[in-house]
C-alpha positions in Angstrom: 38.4 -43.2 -50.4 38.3 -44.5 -46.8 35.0 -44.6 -45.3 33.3 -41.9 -47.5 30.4 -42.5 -49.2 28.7 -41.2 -52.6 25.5 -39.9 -51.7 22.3 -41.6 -52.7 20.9 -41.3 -56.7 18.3 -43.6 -58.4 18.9 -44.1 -61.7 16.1 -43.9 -64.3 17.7 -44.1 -67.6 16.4 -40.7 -68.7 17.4 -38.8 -65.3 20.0 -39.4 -62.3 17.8 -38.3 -59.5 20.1 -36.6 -56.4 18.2 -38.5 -53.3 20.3 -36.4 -50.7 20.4 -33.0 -52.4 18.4 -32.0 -49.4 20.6 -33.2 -46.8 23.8 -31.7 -48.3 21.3 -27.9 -49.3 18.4 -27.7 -47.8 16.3 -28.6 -50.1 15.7 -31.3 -52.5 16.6 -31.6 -56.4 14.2 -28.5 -58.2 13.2 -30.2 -61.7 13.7 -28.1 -64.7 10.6 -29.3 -66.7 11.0 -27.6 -70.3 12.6 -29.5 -72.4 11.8 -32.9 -70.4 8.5 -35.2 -72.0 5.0 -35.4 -69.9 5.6 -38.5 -68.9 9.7 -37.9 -67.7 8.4 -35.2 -65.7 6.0 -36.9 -64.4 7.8 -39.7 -63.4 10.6 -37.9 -62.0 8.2 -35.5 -59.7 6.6 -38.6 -58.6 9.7 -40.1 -57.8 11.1 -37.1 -55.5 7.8 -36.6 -54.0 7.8 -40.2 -52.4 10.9 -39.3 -50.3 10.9 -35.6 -49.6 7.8 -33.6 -47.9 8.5 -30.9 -51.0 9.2 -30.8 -54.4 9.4 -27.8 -57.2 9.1 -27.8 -60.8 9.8 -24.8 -63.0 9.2 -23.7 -66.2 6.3 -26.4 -66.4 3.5 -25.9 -69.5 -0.4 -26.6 -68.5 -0.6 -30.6 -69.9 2.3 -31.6 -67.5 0.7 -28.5 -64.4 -2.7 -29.9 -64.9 -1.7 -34.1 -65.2 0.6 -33.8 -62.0 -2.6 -32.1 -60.0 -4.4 -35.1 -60.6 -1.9 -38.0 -60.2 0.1 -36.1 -57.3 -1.1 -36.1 -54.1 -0.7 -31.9 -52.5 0.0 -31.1 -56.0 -0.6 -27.6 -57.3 0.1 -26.2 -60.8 0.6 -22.5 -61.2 0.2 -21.5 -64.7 1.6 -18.0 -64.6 4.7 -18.5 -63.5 4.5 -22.1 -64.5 5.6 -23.6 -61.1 4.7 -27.1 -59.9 4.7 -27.1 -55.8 4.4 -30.7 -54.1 3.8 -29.5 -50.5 2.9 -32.7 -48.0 3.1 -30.2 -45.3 4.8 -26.4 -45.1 7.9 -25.5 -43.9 8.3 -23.3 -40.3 9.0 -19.7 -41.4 9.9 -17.1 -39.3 7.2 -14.3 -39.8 9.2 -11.3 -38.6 11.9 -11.5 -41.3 10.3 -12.0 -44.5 11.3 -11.7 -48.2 9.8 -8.8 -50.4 9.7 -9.6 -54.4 9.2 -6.5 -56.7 7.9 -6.4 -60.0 8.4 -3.3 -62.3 5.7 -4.1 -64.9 2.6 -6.2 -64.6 4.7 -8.1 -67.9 7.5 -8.8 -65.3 4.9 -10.5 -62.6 5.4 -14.8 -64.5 8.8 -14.1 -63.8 8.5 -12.3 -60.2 6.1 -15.3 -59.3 8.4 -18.1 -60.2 10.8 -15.9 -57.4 7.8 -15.7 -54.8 6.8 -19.8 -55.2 10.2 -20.9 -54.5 10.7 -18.4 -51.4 7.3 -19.6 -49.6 7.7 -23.8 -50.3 11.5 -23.2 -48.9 9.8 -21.7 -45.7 10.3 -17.8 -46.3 7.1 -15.4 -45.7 7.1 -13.8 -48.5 5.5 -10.6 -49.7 5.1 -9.0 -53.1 5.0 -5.1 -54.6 4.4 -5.2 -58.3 3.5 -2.1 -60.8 6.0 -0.1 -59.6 8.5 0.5 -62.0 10.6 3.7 -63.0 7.8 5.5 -65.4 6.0 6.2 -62.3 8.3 6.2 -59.5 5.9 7.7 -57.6 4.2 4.1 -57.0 7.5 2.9 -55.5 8.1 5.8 -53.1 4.6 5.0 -51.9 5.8 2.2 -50.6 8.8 2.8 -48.7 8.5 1.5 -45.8 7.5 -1.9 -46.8 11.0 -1.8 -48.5 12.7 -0.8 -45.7 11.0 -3.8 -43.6 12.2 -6.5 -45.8 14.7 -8.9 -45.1 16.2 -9.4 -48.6 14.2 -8.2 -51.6 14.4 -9.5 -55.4 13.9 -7.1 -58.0 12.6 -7.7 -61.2 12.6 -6.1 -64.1 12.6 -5.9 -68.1 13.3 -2.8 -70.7 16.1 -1.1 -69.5 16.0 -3.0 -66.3 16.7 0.4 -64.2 14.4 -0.5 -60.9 16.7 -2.7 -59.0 19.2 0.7 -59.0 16.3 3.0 -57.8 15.7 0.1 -54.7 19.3 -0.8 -54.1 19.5 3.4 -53.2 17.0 3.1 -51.1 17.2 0.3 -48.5 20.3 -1.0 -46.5 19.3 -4.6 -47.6 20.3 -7.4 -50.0 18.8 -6.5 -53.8 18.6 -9.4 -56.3 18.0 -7.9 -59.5 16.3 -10.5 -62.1 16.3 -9.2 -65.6 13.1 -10.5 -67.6 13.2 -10.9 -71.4 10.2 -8.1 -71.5 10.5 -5.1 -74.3 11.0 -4.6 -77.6 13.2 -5.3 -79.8 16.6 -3.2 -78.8 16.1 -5.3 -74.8 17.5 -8.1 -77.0 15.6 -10.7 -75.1 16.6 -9.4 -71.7 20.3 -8.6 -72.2 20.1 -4.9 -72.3 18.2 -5.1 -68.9 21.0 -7.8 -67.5 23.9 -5.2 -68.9 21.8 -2.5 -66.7 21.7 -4.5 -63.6 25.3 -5.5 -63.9 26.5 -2.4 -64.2 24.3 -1.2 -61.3 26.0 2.0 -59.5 23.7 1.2 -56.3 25.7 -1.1 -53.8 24.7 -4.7 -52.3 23.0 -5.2 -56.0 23.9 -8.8 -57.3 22.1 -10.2 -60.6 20.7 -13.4 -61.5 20.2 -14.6 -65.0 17.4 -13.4 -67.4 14.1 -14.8 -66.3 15.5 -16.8 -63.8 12.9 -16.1 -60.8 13.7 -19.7 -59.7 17.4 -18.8 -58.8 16.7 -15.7 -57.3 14.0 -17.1 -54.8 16.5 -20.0 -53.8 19.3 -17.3 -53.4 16.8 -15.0 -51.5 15.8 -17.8 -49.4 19.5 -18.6 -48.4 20.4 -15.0 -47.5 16.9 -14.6 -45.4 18.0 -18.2 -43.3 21.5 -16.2 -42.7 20.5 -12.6 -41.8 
């Protein structure tokens, strides 16, 4: 292998932590906190937040939020969208170009919020538009030209998951449509909104995965550093 070397981990028997994941993306190793105990979460947040000025958790529940506010120094716990932020200090943004996350239903908004966290701790202004889906598209239209003036925008949206085709017609701008698992029982948990955004007749529309605001702010955030 010559002179190459593996990047940096710590091994903790329960988790491999990826020290450099910042150096080699731009942003250190995002903990996935369902699933994980308390105290692993804890441990591991603690861990990354020793070497890197931010850290994320997602999909966090209140006991594990509320415990890593008070053992965690510039710790805060949202418990809508369920996001952990470790922020030592904030990253520069650029406050002409800036990231606009809309939200169909107030339902949708966890899900929208999760998108708008993980936009602002990566260094993105970020600004948000929710209530506005397609049984009153009236509330959209509205606000046209706040959609035209955004750099990227991330769409979210459960049901039938129609809104991110009404925006992507719209604006000449990137549209990442996040399906949410919001409706009843025919939205089968999200799908029929993800088959709706996939099959999206409005150009420049990608789609993320159901609820997945996490990978739609990091994607946002990537396209917004670009443009």
């Amino acid at each position: 292998m010559g002179d190459y070397k593996l990047p940096n981990f710590e091994e903790m028997g329960f988790a491999t932590l990826d020290l450099e994941r910042e150096k080699r993306q731009g942003f250190s190793e995002v903990v996935y906190c369902e699933g994980k105990t308390e105290e692993q979460n804890l441990a591991i947040l603690k861990k990354l937040a020793k070497s890197h000025n931010q850290v994320l958790g997602t999909r966090a529940n209140e006991i594990v939020g509320r415990r890593a506010e008070l053992e965690i120094p510039f710790c805060t716990y949202y418990p809508l969208s369920r996001v952990i932020k470790i922020e030592k200090e904030k990253r520069i943004s650029d406050s002409e170009r800036f990231i606009l996350v809309v939200a169909a239903g107030t339902s949708d908004i966890p899900v929208a919020e999760e998108a708008a966290l993980t936009a602002q701790i990566m260094g993105n202004r970020v600004e948000t538009l929710y209530d506005v889906g397609v049984a009153g598209i009236h509330r959209l239209l509205a606000k046209e030209e706040l959609l035209q003036k955004a750099n990227v925008l991330v769409v979210v949206a459960g049901m039938e998951g129609a809104l991110p085709s009404v925006v992507g017609g719209i604006v000449s701008k990137p549209v990442i449509a996040v399906p949410t698992s919001v409706g009843y029982g025919a939205s089968f948990g999200g799908v029929a909104a993800l088959l709706g955004m996939l099959n999206s007749c409005a150009a420049g529309v990608s789609v993320v995965n159901i609820d997945n605001g996490f990978g739609a702010g990091r994607l946002a955030h990537m396209i917004n550093q670009m443009r």
